[in-house]
mmCIF file of the N, C-alpha and C atoms, coordinates in Angstrom:
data_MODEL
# 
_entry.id   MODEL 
# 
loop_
_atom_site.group_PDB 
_atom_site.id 
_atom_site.type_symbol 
_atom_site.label_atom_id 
_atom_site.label_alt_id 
_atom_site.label_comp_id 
_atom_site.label_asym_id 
_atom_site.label_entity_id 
_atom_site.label_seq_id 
_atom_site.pdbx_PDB_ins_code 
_atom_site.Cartn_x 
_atom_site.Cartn_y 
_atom_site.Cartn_z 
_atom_site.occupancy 
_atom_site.B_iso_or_equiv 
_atom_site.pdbx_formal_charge 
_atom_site.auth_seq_id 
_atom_site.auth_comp_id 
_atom_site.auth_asym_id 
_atom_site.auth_atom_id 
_atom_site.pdbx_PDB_model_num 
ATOM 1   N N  . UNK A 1 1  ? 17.852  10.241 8.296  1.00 0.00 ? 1  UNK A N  1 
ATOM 2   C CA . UNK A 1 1  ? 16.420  10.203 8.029  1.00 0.00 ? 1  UNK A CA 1 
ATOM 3   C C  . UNK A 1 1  ? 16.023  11.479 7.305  1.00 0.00 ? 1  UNK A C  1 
ATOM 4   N N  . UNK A 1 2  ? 15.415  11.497 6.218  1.00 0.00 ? 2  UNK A N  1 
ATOM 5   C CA . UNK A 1 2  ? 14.755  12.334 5.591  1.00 0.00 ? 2  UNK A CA 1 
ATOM 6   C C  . UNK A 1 2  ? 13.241  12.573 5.512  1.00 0.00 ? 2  UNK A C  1 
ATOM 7   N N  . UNK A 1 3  ? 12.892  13.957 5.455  1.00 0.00 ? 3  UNK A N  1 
ATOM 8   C CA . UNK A 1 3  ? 11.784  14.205 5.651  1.00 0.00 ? 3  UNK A CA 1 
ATOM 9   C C  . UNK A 1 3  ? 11.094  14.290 3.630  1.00 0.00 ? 3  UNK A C  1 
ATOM 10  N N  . UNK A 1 4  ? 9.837   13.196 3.888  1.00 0.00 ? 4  UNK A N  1 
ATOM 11  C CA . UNK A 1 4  ? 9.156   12.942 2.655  1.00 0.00 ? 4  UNK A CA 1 
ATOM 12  C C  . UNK A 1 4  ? 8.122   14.155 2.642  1.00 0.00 ? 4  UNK A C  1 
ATOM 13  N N  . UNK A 1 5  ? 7.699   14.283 1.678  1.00 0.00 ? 5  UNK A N  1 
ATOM 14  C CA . UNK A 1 5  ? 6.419   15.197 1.203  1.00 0.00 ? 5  UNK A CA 1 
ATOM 15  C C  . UNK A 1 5  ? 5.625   14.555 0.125  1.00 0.00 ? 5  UNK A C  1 
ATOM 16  N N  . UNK A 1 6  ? 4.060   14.476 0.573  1.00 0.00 ? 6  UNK A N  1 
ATOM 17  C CA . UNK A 1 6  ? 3.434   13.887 -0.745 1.00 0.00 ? 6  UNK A CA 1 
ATOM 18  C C  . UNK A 1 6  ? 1.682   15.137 -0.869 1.00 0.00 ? 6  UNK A C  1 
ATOM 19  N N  . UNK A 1 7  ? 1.523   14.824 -2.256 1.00 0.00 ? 7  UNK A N  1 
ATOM 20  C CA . UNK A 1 7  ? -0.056  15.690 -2.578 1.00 0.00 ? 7  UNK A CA 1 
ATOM 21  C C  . UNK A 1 7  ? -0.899  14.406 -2.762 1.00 0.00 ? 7  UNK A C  1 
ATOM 22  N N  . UNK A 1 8  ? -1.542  14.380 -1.471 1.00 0.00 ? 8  UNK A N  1 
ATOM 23  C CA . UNK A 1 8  ? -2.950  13.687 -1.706 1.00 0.00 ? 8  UNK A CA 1 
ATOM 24  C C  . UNK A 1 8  ? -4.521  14.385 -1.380 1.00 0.00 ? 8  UNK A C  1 
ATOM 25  N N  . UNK A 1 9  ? -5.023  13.448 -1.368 1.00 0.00 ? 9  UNK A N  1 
ATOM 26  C CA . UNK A 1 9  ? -7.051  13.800 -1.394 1.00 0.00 ? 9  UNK A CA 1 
ATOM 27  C C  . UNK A 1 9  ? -7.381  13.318 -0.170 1.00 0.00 ? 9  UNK A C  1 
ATOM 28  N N  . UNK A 1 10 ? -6.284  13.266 0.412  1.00 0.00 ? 10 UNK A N  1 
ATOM 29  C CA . UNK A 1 10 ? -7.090  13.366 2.358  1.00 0.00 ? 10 UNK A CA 1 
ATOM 30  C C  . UNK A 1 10 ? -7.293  14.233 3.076  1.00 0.00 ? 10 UNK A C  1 
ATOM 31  N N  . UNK A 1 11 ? -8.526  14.795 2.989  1.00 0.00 ? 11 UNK A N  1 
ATOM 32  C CA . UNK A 1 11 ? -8.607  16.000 3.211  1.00 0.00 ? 11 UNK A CA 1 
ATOM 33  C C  . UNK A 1 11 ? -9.761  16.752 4.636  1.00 0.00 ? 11 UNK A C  1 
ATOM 34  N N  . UNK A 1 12 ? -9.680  16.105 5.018  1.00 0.00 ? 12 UNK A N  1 
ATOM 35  C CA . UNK A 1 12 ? -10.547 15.887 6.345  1.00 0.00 ? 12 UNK A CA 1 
ATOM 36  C C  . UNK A 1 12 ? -10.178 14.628 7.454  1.00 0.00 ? 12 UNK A C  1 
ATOM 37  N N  . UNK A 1 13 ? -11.024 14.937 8.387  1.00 0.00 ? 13 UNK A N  1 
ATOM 38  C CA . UNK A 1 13 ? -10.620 14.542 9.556  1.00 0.00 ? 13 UNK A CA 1 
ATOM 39  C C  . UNK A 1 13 ? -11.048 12.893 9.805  1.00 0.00 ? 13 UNK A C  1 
ATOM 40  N N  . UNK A 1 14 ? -11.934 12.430 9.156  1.00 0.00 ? 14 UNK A N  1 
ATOM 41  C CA . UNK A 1 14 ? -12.638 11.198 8.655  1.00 0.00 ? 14 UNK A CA 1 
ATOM 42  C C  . UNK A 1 14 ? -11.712 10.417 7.842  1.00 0.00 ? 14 UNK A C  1 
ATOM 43  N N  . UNK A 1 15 ? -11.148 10.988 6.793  1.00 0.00 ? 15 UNK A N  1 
ATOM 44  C CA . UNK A 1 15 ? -10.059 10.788 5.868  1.00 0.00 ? 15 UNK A CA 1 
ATOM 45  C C  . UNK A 1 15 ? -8.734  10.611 6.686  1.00 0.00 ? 15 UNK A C  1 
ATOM 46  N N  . UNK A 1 16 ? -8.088  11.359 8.091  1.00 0.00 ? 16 UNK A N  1 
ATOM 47  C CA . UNK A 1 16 ? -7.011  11.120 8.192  1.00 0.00 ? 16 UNK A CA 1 
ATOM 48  C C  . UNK A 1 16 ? -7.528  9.572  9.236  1.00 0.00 ? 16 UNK A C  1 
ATOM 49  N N  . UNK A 1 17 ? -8.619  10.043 10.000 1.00 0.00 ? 17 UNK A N  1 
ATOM 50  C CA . UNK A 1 17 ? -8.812  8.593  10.754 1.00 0.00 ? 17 UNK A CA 1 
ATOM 51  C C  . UNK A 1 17 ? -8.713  7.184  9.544  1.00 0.00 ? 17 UNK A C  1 
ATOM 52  N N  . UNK A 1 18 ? -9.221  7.400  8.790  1.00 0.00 ? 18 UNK A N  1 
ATOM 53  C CA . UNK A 1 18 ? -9.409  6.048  7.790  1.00 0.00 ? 18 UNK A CA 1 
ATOM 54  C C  . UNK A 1 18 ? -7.859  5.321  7.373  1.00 0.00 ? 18 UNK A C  1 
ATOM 55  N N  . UNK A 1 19 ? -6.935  6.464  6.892  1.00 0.00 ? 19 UNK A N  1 
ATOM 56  C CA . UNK A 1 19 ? -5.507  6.132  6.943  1.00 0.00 ? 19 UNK A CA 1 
ATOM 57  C C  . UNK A 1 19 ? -4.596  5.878  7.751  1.00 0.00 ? 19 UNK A C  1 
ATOM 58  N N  . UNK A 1 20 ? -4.679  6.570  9.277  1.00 0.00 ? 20 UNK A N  1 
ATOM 59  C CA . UNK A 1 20 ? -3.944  6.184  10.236 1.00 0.00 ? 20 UNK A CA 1 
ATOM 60  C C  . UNK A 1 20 ? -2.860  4.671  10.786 1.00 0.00 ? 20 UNK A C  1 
ATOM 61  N N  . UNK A 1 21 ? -4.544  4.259  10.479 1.00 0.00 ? 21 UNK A N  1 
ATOM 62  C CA . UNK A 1 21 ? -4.060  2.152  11.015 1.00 0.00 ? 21 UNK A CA 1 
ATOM 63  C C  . UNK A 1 21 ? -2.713  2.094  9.746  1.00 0.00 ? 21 UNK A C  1 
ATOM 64  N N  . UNK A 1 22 ? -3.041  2.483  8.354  1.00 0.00 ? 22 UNK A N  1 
ATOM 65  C CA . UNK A 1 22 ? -2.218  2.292  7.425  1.00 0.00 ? 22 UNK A CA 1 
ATOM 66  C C  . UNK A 1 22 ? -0.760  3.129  7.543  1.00 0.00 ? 22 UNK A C  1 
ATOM 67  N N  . UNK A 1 23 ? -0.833  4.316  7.984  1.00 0.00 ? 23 UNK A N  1 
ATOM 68  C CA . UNK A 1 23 ? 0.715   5.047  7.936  1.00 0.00 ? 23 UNK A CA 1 
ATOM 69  C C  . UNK A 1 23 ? 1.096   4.704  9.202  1.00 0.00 ? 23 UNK A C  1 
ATOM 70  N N  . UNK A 1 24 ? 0.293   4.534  10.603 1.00 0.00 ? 24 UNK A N  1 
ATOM 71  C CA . UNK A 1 24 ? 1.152   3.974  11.683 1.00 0.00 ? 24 UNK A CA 1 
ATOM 72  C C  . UNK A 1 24 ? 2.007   2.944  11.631 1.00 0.00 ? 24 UNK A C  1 
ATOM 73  N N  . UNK A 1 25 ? 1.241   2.041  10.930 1.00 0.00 ? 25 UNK A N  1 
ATOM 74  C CA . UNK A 1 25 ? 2.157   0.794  10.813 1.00 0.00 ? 25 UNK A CA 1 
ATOM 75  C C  . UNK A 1 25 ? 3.410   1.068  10.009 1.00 0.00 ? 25 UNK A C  1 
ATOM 76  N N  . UNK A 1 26 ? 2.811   1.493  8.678  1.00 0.00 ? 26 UNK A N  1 
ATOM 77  C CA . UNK A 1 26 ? 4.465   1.274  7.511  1.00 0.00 ? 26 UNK A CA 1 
ATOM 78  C C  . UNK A 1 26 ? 5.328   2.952  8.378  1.00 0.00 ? 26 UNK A C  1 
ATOM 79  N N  . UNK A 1 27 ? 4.654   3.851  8.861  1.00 0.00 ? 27 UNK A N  1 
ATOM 80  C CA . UNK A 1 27 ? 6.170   4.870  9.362  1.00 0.00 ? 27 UNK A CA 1 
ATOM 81  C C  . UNK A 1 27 ? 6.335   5.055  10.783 1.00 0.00 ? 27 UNK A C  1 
ATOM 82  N N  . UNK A 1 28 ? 5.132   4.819  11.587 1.00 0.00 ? 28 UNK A N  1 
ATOM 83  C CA . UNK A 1 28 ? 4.908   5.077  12.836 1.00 0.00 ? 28 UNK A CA 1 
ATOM 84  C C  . UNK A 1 28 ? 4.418   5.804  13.483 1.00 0.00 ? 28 UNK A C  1 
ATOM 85  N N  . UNK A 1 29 ? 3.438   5.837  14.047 1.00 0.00 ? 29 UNK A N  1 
ATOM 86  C CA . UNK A 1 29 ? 3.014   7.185  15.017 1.00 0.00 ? 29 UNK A CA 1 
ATOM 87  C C  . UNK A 1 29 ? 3.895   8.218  15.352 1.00 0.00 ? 29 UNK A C  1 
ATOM 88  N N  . UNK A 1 30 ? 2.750   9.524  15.184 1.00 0.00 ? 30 UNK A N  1 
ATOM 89  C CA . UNK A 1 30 ? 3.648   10.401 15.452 1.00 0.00 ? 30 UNK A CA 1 
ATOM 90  C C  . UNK A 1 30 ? 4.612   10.678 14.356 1.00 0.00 ? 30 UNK A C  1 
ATOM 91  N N  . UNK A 1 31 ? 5.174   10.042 13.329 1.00 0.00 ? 31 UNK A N  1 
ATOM 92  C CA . UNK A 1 31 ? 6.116   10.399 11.646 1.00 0.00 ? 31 UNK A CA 1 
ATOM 93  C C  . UNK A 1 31 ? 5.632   10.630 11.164 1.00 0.00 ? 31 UNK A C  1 
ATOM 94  N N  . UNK A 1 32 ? 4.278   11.141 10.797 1.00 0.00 ? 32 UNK A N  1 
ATOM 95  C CA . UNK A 1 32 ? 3.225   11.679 9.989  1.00 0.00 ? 32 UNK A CA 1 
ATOM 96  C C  . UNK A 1 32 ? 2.584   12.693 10.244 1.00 0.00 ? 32 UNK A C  1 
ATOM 97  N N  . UNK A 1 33 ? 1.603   13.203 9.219  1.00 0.00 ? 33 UNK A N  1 
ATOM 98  C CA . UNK A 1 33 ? 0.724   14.366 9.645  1.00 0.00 ? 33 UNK A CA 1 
ATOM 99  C C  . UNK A 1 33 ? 0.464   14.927 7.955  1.00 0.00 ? 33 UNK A C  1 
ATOM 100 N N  . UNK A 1 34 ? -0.944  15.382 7.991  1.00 0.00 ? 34 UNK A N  1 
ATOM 101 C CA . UNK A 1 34 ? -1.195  16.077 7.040  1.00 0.00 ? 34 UNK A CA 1 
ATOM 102 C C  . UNK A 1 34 ? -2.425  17.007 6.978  1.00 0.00 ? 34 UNK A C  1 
ATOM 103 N N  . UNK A 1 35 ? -1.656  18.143 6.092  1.00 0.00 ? 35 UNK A N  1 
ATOM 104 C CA . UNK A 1 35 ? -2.000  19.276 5.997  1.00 0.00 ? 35 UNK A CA 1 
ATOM 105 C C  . UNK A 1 35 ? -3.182  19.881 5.728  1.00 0.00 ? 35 UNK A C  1 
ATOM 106 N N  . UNK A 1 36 ? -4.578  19.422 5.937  1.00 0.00 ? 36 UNK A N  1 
ATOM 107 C CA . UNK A 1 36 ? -5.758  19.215 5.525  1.00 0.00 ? 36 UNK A CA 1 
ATOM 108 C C  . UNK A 1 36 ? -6.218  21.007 4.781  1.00 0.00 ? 36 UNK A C  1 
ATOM 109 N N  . UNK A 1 37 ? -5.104  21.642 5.542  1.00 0.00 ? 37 UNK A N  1 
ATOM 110 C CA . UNK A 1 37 ? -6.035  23.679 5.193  1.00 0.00 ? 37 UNK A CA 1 
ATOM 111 C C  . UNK A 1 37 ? -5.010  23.788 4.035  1.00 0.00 ? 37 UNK A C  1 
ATOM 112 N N  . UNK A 1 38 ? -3.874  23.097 3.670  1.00 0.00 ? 38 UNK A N  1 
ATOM 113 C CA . UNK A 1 38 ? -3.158  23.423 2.142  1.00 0.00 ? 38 UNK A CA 1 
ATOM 114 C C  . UNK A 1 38 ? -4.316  22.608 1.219  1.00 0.00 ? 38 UNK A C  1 
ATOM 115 N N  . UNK A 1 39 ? -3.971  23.135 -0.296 1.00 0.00 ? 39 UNK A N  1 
ATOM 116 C CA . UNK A 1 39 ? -4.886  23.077 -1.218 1.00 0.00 ? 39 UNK A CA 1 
ATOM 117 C C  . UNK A 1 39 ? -4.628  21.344 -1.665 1.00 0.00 ? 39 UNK A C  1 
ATOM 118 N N  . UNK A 1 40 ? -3.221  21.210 -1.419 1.00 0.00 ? 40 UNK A N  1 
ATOM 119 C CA . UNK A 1 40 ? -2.391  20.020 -2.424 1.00 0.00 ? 40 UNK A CA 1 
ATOM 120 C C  . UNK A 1 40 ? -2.729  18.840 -0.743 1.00 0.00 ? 40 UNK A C  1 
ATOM 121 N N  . UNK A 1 41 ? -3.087  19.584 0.059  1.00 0.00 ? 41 UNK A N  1 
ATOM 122 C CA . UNK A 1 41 ? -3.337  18.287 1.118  1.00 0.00 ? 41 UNK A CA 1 
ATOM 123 C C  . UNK A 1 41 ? -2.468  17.466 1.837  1.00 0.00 ? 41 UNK A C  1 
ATOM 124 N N  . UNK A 1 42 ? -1.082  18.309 2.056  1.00 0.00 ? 42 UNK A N  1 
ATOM 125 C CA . UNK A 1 42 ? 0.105   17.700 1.967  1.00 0.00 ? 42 UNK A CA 1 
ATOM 126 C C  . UNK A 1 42 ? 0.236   16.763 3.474  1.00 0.00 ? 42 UNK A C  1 
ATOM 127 N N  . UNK A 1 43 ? 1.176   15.643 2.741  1.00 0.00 ? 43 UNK A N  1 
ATOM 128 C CA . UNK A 1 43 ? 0.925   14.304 3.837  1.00 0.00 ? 43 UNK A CA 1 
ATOM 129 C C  . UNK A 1 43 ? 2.592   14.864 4.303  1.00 0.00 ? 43 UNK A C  1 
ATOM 130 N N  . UNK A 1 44 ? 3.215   14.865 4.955  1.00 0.00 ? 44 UNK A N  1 
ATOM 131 C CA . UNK A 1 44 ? 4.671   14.968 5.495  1.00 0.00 ? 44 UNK A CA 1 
ATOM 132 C C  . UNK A 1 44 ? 5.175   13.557 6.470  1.00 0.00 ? 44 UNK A C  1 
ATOM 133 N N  . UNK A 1 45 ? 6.000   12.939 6.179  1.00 0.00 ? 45 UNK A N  1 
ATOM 134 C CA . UNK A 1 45 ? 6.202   11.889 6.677  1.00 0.00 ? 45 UNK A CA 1 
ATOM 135 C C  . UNK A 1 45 ? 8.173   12.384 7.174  1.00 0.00 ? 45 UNK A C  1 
ATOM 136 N N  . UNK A 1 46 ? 8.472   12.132 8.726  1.00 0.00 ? 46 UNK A N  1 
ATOM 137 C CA . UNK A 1 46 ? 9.719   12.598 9.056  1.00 0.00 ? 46 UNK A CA 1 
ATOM 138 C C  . UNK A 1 46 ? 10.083  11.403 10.035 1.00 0.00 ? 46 UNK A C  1 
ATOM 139 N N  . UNK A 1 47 ? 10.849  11.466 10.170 1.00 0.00 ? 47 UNK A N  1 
ATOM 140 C CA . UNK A 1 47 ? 11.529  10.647 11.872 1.00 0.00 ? 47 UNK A CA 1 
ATOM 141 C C  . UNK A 1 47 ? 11.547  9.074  11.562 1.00 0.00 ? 47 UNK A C  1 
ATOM 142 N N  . UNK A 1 48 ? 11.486  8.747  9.955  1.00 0.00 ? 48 UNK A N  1 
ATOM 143 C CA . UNK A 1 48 ? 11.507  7.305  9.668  1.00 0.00 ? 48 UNK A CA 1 
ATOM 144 C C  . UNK A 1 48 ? 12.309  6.786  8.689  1.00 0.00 ? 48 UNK A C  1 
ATOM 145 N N  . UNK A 1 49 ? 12.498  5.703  8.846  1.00 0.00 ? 49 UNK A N  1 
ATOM 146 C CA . UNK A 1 49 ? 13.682  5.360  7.556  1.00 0.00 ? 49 UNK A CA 1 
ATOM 147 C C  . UNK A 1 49 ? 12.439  4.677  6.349  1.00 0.00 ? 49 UNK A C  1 
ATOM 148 N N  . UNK A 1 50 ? 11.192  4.679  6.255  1.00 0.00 ? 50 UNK A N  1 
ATOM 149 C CA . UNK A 1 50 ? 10.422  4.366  5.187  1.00 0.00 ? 50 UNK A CA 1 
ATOM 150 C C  . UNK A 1 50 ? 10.587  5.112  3.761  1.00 0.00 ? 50 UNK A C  1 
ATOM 151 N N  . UNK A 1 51 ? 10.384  4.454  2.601  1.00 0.00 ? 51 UNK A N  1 
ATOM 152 C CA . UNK A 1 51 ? 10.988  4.819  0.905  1.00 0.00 ? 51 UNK A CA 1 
ATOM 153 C C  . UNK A 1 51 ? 9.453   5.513  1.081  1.00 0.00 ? 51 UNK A C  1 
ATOM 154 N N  . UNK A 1 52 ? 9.768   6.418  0.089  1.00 0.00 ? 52 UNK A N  1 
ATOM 155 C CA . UNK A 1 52 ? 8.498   6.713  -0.675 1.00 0.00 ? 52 UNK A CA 1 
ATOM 156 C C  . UNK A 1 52 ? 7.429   5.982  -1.101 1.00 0.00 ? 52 UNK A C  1 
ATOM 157 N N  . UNK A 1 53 ? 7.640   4.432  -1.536 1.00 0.00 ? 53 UNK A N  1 
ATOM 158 C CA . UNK A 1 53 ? 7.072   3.556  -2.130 1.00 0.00 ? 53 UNK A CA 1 
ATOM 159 C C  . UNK A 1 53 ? 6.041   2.831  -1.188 1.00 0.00 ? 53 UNK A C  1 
ATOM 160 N N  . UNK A 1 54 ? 7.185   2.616  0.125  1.00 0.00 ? 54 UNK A N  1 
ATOM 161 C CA . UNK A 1 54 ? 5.846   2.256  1.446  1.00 0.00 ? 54 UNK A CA 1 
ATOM 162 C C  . UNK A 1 54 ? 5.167   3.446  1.914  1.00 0.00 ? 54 UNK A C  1 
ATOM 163 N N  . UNK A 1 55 ? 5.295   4.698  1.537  1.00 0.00 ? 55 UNK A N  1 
ATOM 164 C CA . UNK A 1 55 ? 4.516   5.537  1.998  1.00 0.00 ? 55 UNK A CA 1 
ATOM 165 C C  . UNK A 1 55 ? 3.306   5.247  0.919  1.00 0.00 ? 55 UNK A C  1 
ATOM 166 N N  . UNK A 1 56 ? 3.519   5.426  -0.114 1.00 0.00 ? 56 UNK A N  1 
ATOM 167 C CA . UNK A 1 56 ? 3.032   5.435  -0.917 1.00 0.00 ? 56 UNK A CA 1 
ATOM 168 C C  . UNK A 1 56 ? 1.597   4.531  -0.901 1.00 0.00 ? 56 UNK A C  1 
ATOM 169 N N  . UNK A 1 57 ? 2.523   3.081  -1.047 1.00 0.00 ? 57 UNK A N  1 
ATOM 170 C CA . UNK A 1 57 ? 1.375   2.077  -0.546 1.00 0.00 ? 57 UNK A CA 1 
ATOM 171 C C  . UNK A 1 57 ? 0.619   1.961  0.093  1.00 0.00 ? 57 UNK A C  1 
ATOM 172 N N  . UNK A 1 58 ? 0.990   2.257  1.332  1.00 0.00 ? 58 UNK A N  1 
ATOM 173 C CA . UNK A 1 58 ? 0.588   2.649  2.730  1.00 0.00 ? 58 UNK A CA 1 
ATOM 174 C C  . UNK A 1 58 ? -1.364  3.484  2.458  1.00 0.00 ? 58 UNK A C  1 
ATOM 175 N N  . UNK A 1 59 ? -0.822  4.405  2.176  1.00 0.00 ? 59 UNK A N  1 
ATOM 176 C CA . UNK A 1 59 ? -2.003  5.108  1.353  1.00 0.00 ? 59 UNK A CA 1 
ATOM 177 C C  . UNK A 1 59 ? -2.885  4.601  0.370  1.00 0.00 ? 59 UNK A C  1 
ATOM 178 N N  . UNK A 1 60 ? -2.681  4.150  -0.338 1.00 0.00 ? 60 UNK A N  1 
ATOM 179 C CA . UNK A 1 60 ? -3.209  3.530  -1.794 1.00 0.00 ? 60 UNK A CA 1 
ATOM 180 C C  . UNK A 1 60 ? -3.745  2.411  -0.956 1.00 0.00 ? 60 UNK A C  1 
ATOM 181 N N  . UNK A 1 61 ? -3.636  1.683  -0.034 1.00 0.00 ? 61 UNK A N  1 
ATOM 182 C CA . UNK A 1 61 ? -4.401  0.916  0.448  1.00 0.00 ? 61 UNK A CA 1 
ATOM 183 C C  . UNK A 1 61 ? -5.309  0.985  1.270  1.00 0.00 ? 61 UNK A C  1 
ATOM 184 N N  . UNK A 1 62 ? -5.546  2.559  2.086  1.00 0.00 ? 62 UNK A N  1 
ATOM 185 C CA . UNK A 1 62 ? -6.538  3.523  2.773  1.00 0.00 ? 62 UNK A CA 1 
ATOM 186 C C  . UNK A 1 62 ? -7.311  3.483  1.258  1.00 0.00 ? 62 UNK A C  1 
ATOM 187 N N  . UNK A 1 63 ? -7.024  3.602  0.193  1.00 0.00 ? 63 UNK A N  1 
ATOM 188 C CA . UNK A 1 63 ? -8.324  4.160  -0.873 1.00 0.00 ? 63 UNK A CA 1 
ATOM 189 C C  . UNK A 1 63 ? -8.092  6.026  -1.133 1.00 0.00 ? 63 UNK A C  1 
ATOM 190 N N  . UNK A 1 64 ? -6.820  5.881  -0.667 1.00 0.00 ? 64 UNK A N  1 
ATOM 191 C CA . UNK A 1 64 ? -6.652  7.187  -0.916 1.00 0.00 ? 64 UNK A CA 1 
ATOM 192 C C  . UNK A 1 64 ? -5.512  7.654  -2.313 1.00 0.00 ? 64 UNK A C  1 
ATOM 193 N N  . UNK A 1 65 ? -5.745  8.849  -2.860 1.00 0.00 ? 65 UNK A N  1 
ATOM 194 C CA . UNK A 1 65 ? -4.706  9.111  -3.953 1.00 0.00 ? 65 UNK A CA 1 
ATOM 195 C C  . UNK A 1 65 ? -3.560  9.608  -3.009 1.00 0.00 ? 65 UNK A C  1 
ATOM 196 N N  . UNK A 1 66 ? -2.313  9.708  -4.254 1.00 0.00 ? 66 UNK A N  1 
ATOM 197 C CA . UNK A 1 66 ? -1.091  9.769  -3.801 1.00 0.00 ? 66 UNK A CA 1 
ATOM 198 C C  . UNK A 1 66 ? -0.300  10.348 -4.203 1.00 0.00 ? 66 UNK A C  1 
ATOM 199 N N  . UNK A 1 67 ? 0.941   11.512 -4.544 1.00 0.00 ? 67 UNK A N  1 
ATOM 200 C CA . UNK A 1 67 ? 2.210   11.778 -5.794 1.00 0.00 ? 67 UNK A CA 1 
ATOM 201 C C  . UNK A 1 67 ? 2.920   12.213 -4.725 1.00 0.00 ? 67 UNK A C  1 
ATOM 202 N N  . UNK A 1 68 ? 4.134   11.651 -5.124 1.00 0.00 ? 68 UNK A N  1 
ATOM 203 C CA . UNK A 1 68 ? 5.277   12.421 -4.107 1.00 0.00 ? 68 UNK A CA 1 
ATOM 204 C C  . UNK A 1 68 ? 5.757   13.284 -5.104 1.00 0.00 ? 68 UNK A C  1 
ATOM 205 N N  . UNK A 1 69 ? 6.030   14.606 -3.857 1.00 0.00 ? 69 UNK A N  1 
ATOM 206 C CA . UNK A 1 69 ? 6.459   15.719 -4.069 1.00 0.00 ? 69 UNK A CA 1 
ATOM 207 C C  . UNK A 1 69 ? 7.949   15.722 -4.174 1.00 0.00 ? 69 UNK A C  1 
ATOM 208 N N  . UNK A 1 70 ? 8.712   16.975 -4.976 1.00 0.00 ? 70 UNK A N  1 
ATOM 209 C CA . UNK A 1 70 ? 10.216  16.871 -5.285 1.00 0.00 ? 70 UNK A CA 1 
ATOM 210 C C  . UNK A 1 70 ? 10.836  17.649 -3.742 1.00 0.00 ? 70 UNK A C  1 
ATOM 211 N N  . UNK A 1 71 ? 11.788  17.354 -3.331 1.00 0.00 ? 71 UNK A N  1 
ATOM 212 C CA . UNK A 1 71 ? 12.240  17.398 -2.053 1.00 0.00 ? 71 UNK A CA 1 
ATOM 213 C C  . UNK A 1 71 ? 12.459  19.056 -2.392 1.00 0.00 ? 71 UNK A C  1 
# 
């Protein structure tokens, strides 16, 4: 299992509630978390066998932006 890194615009606490239902499901509670006091907003996704692409989605369907970061 590898640990993902992405720069999004979720950047508050309203913002991580709105995405939650969406990254629990595609990585799981608890495999997530993001960085709301970094500038780039960083989402960190660990402890899951999910691609970038369902992370990705995952998000983009909260209404939120997205870029994965280079490992």
């Amino acid at each position: 299992m590898s640990t993902l890194r992405f720069k999004t615009n979720i950047n508050c606490g309203s913002c991580i509630k709105a995405v939650t239902p969406s990254l629990n499901q595609e990585v799981g509670a608890n495999n997530w978390q993001v960085d709301t006091a970094n500038a780039d907003k960083i989402l960190t996704v660990s402890g899951t066998e999910a691609t970038p692409n369902q992370v990705v989605k995952a998000v983009e369907a909260a209404g939120f932006d997205i870029q994965p970061l280079a490992s």
